[in-house]
BABALO-500204 format. One line per 3 residues: number of its first residue (from 1); their letters; for each residue x, y, z of C-alpha. Coordinates in steps of 0.02 Angstrom, whole numbers, plus 50000, padded with zeros to 5 digits. Layout:
# BABALO-500204
NUM> A> X Y Z  ...
This chain:
# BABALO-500204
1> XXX> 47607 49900 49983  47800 49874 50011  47842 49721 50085
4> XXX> 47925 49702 50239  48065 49629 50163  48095 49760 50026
7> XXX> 48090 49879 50171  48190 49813 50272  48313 49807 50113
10> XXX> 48267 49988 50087  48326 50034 50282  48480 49920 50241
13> XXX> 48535 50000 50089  48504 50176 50180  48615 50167 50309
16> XXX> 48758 50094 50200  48749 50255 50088  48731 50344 50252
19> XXX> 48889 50260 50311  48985 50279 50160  48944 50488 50158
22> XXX> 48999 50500 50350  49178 50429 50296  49179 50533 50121
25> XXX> 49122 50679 50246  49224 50665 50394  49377 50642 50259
28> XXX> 49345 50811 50169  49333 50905 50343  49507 50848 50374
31> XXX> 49566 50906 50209  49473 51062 50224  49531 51086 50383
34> XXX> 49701 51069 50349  49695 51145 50199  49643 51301 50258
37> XXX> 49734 51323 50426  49886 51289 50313  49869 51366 50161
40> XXX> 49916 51536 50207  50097 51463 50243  50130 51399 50095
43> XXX> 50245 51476 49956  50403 51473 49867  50504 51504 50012
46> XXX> 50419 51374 50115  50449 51257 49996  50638 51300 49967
49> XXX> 50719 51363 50102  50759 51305 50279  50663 51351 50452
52> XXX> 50742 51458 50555  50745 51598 50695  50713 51450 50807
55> XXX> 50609 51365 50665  50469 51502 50703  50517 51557 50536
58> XXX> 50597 51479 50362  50515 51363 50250  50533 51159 50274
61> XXX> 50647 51115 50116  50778 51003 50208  50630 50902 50284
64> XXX> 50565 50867 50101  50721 50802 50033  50762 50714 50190
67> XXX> 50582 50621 50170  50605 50605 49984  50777 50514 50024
70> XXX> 50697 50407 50151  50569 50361 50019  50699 50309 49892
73> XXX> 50808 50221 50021  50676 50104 50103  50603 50080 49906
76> XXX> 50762 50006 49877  50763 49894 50025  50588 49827 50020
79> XXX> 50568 49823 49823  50693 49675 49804  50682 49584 49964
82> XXX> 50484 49608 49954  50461 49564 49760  50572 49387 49779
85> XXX> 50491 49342 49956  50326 49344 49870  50385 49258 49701
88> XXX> 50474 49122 49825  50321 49104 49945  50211 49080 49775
91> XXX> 50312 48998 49660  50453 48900 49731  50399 48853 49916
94> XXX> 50304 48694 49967  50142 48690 49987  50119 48636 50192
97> XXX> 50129 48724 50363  50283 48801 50357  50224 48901 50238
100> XXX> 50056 48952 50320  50166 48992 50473  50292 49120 50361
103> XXX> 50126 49208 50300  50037 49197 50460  50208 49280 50537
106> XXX> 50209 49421 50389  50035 49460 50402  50061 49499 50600
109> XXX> 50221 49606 50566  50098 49747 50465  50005 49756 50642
112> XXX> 50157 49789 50757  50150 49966 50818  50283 50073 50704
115> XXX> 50372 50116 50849  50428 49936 50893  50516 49937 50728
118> XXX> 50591 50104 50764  50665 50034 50922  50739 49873 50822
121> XXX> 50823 49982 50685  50893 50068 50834  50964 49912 50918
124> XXX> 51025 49813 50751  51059 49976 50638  51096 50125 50738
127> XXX> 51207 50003 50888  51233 49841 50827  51306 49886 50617
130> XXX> 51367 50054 50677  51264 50136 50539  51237 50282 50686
133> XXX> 51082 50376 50674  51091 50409 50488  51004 50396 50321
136> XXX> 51034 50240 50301  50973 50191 50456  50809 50257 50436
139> XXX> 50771 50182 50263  50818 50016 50318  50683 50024 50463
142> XXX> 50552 50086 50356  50591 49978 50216  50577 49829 50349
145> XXX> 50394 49927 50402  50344 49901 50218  50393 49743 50177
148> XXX> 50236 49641 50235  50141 49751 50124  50261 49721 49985
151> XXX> 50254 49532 50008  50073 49518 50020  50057 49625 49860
154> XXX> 50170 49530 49768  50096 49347 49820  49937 49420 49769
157> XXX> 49987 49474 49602  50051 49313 49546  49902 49216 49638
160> XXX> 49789 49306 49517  49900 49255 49347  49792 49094 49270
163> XXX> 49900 48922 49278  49871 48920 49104  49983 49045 49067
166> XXX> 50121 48954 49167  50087 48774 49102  50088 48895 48900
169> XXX> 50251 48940 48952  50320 48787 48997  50262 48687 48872
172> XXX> 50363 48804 48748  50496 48743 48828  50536 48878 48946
175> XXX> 50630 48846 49090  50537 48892 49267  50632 49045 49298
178> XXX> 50600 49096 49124  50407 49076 49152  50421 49194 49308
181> XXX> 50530 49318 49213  50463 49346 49036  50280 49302 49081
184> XXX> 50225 49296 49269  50328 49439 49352  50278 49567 49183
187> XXX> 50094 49507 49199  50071 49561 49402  50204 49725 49379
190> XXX> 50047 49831 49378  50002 49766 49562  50176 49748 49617
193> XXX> 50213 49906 49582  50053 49984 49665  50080 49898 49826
196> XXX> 50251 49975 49830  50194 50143 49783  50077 50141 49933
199> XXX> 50175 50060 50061  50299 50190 50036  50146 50326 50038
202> XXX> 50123 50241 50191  50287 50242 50281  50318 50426 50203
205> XXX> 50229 50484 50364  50276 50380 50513  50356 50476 50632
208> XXX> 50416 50333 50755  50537 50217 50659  50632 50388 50633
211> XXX> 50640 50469 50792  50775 50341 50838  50862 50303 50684
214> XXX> 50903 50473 50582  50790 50632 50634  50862 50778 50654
217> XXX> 50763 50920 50763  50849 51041 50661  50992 51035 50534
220> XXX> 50969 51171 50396  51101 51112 50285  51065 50924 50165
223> XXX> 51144 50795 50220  51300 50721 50109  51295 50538 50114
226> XXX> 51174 50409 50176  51261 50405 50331  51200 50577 50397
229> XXX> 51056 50624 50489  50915 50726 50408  50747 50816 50429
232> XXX> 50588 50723 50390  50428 50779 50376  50323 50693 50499
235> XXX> 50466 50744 50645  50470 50877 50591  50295 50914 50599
238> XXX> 50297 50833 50774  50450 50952 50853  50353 51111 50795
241> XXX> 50189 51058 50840  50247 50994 51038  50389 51079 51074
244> XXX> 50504 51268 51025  50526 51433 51091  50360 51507 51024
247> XXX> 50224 51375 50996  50109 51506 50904  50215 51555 50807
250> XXX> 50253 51402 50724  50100 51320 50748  50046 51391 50554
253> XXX> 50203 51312 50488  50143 51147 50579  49995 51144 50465
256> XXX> 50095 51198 50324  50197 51033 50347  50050 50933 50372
259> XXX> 49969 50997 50225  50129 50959 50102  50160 50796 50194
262> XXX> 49974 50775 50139  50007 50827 49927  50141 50708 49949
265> XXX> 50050 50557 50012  49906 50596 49885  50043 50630 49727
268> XXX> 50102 50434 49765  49940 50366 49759  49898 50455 49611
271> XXX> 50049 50379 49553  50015 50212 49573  49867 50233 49483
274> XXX> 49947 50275 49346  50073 50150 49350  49970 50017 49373
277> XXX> 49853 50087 49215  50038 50114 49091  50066 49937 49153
280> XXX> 49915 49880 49107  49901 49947 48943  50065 49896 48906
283> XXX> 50013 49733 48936  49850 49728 48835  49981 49788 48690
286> X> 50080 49672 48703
């Protein structure tokens, strides 16, 4: 006779699995679903040209280089600032309230609403610099939306390297910056360099932080410098969807975007994994 207590584990363990299927479930129907409204969209001249004939027609190329720029540009932002705020915060800073505060305070920026930090890259980039509604603009706002994550990432990395390997190092003689450099910082790249991967996978889709700093509803041609406007994805996929001359019409290239704005998202996290594996092994070689 089972025991009410196994049973109860039994029931307990059920529902978890249960639980866990309903999110692996409801996750495929989204893909599917996307998938195969938008397949039927999707070629090389989708991929490589620009929309037109009121963008109820045309393909979505200057949105993808306009998000891959954004990418790039906010990467470059948040990489440094991100990777030394978390080496400081770990390494360097006193151990007290201050710095509880500075983590309690970057832990509540990754819950502000996007579009807050769209409307201070508007008032600090786009008025208060001049930068205009540009390029530059835009990567600076989502490189501030990803920093948190970057931070936390990186504190977390270097929380997880032994003391041992630090006290190694400086009994060798090494200097504390040298620790950090040649054996702390190469030791938590594989992390470090996930959590940037994915909070760029994540700020690849916001729509808000753009709408007022550098989307263009439509501007077929690339943009030239950093300080143009450009096509993105996600407002991209929000103008077609909400608003044109012919809604169905261009509601198929709507899930066309969505469902490239999805490869892309899923081709970053892939690539983080495999970062963080090549670092890895690396490191095991080494």
């Amino acid at each position: 006779m089972v025991s009410k207590k196994h049973l109860t584990q039994k029931i307990a363990f059920g529902l978890f699995r249960l639980l866990s299927l309903s999110v692996v479930v409801i996750l495929f129907a989204i893909l599917g679903f996307i998938i195969f409204k938008g397949i039927g969209v999707i070629n090389w001249d989708f991929l490589t040209t620009a929309p037109k004939d009121g963008m109820t027609a045309g393909g979505i190329w200057p949105a993808i280089v306009g998000t891959f720029w954004l990418m790039v540009g906010s990467a470059l932002f948040a990489f440094p600032v991100g990777v030394m705020s978390g080496i400081y915060m770990n390494e360097y800073a006193p151990k007290g309230w201050i710095v509880r505060f500075i983590r309690v305070m970057t832990n509540n920026l990754s819950g502000i609403p996007s579009i807050v930090f769209g409307l201070f890259g508007m008032a600090l980039f786009v008025n208060y610099l001049g930068f205009g509604d540009s390029i530059l603009a835009g990567s600076l706002t989502l490189g501030l939306l990803a920093l948190p994550l970057v931070i936390r990432t990186t504190e977390e990395a270097l929380k997880a390297i032994p003391d041992s390997m630090r006290e190694g190092s400086r009994a060798l003689g090494a200097t504390k910056l040298q620790t950090i450099w040649h054996v702390i910082l190469p030791m938590g790249m594989p992390n470090i360099i996930t959590g940037l991967i994915l909070a760029l996978g994540r700020v690849s889709g916001e729509t808000a932080p753009i709408l007022f700093t550098c989307a263009a509803y439509f501007l077929p041609q690339l943009p030239g410098s950093i300080f143009d406007q450009c096509m993105a994805l996600p407002y991209h996929l929000y103008v077609i969807s909400t608003s044109g001359t012919d809604l169905d019409a261009q509601l198929p290239i709507a899930y066309g975007t969505a469902l490239v704005l999805i490869v892309i998202i899923l081709f970053v996290n892939l690539l983080a994994n495999a970062l963080r594996k090549y670092f890895e092994k690396k490191i095991k070689t080494n």
